[in-house]
C-alpha positions as CSV (number, residue, x, y, z in Angstrom):
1,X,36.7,14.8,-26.7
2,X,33.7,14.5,-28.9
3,X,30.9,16.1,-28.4
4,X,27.3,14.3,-28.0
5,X,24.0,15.8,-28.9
6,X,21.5,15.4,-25.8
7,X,19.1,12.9,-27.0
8,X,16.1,14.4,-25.9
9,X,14.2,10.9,-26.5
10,X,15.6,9.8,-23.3
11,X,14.7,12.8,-21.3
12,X,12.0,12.3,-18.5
13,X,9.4,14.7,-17.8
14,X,8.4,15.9,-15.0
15,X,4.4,16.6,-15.2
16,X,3.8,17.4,-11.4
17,X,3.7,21.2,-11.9
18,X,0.4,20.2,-13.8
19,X,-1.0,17.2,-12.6
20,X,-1.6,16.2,-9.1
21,X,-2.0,13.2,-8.3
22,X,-3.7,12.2,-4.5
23,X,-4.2,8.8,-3.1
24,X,-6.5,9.1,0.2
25,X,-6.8,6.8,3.3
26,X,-9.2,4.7,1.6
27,X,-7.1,3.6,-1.3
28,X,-9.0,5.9,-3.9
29,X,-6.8,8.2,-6.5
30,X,-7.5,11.8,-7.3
31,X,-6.3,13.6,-10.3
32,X,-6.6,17.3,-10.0
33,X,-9.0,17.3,-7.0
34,X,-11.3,14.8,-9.3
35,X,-11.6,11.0,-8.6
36,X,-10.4,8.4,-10.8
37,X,-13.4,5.9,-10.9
38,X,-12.4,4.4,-14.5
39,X,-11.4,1.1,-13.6
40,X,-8.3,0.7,-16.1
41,X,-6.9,3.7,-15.7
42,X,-7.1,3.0,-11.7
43,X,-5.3,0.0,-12.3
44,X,-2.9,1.6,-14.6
45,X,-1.9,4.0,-11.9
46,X,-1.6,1.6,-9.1
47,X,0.8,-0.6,-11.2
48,X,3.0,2.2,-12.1
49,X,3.2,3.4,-8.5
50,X,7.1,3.4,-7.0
51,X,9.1,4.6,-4.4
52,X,11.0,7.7,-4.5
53,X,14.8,8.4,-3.1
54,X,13.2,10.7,-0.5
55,X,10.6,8.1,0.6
56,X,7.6,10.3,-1.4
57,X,5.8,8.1,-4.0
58,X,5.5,8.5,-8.3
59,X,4.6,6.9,-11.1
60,X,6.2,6.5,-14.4
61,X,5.1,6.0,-17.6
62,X,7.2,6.1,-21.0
63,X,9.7,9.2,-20.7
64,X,7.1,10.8,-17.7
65,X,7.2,10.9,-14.0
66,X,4.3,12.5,-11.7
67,X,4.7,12.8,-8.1
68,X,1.8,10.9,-6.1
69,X,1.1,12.5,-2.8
70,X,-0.4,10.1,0.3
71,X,-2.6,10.9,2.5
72,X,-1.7,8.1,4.6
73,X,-0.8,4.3,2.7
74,X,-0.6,3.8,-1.1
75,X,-2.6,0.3,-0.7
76,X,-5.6,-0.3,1.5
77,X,-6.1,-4.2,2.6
78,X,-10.0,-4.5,2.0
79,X,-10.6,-8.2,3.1
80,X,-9.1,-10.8,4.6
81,X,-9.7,-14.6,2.6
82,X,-8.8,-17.6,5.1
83,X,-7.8,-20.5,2.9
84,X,-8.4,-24.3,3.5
85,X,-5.0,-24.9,4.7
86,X,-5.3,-22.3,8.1
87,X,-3.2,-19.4,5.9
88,X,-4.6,-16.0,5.1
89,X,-4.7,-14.2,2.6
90,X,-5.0,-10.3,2.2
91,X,-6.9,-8.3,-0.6
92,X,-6.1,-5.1,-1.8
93,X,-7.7,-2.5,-3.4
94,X,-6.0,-2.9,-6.7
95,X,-7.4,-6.2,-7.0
96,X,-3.9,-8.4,-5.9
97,X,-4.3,-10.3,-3.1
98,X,-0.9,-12.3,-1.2
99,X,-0.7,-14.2,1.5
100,X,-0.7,-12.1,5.1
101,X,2.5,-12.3,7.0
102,X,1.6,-11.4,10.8
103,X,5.6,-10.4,11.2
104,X,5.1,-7.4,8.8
105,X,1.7,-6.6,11.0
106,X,1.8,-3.6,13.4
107,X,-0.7,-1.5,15.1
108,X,0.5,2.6,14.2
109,X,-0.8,5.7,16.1
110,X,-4.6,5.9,16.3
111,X,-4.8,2.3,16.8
112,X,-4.7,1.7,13.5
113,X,-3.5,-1.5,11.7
114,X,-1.0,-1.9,8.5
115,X,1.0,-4.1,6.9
116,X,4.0,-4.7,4.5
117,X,2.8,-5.4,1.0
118,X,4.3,-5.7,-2.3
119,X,7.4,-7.5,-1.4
120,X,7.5,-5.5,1.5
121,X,7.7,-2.3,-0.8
122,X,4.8,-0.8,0.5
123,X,2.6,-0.6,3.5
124,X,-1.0,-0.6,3.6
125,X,-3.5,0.6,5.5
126,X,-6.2,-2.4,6.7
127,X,-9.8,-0.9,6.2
128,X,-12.3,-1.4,9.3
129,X,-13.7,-4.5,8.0
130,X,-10.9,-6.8,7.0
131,X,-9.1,-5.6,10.2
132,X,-12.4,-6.7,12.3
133,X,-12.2,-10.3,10.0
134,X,-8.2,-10.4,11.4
135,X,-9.2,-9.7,14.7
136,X,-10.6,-13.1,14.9
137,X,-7.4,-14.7,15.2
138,X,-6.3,-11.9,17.5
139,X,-6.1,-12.9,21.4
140,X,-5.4,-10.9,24.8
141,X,-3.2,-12.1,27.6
142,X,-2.3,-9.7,30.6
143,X,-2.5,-6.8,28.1
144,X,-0.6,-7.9,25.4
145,X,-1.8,-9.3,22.5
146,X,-0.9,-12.2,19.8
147,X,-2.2,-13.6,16.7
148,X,-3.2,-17.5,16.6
149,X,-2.2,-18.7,13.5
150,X,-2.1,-22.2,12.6
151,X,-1.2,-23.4,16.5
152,X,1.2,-20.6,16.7
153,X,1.5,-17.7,19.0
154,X,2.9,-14.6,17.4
155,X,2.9,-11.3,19.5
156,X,1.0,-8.1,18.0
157,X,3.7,-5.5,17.2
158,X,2.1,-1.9,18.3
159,X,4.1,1.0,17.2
160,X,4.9,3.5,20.5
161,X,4.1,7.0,20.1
């Protein structure tokens, strides 16, 4: 059997014993207890961000991986954009925006609201305001609730606790 060097090239890195790396519930990154307000490199990180085996979150970059701890969603839905044709639209905080699906819509403890983003990759948390722009299309009936989307009555899904 021959024997192969290690080609340390290929080798990833592990740079979380050194750099920490925080999103908090409003969608903004920390490295090291410091906030990344550089636009690029805020962008940079949010495209990089994946899913891990163990259902914890990292980034990648070349032959380096950091773990990315959440305080509660990697994405934050900012604003709600109702197009001409009766579809919505969400916005995210790393600038994307797609259109909402009210099936991947649910109400979590605390009352509050997320959604499935990212090809349903993700979920994000909906900030006060875009959630209070949705709530317009939000109705009650004998305590349970649906949306009103386009003539169509889809129920609210709310998470038990």
């Amino acid at each position: 059997m021959e024997n192969f060097p290690i080609d340390y090239d290929q080798t990833v890195h592990d740079a979380s014993p050194y750099l920490h790396l925080f999103i908090d519930k409003e969608g903004r990154w920390f490295q090291n207890g410091a906030e990344i307000v550089h636009t690029g490199i805020y962008q940079q990180f949010n495209s990089m961000l994946e899913k891990t085996s163990d259902g914890g979150y990292q980034v990648r970059m070349g032959r380096e991986k950091c773990r990315v701890e959440v305080e509660d969603a990697p994405f934050v839905v900012t604003s709600l954009i109702e197009e001409e044709n009766n579809r919505l639209c969400i916005q995210l905080n790393d600038g994307s925006s797609e259109p909402f699906d009210p099936r991947r819509f649910w109400i979590g403890e605390e009352n509050i609201p997320y959604c499935r983003v990212k090809n349903e990759l993700f979920h994000a948390r909906f900030s006060r305001p875009a959630y209070y722009q949705l709530a317009r299309h939000i109705v009650s009936e004998n305590d349970e609730f649906f949306f009103v989307l386009d003539g169509k009555r889809l129920p609210v899904t709310r998470l038990q606790s």
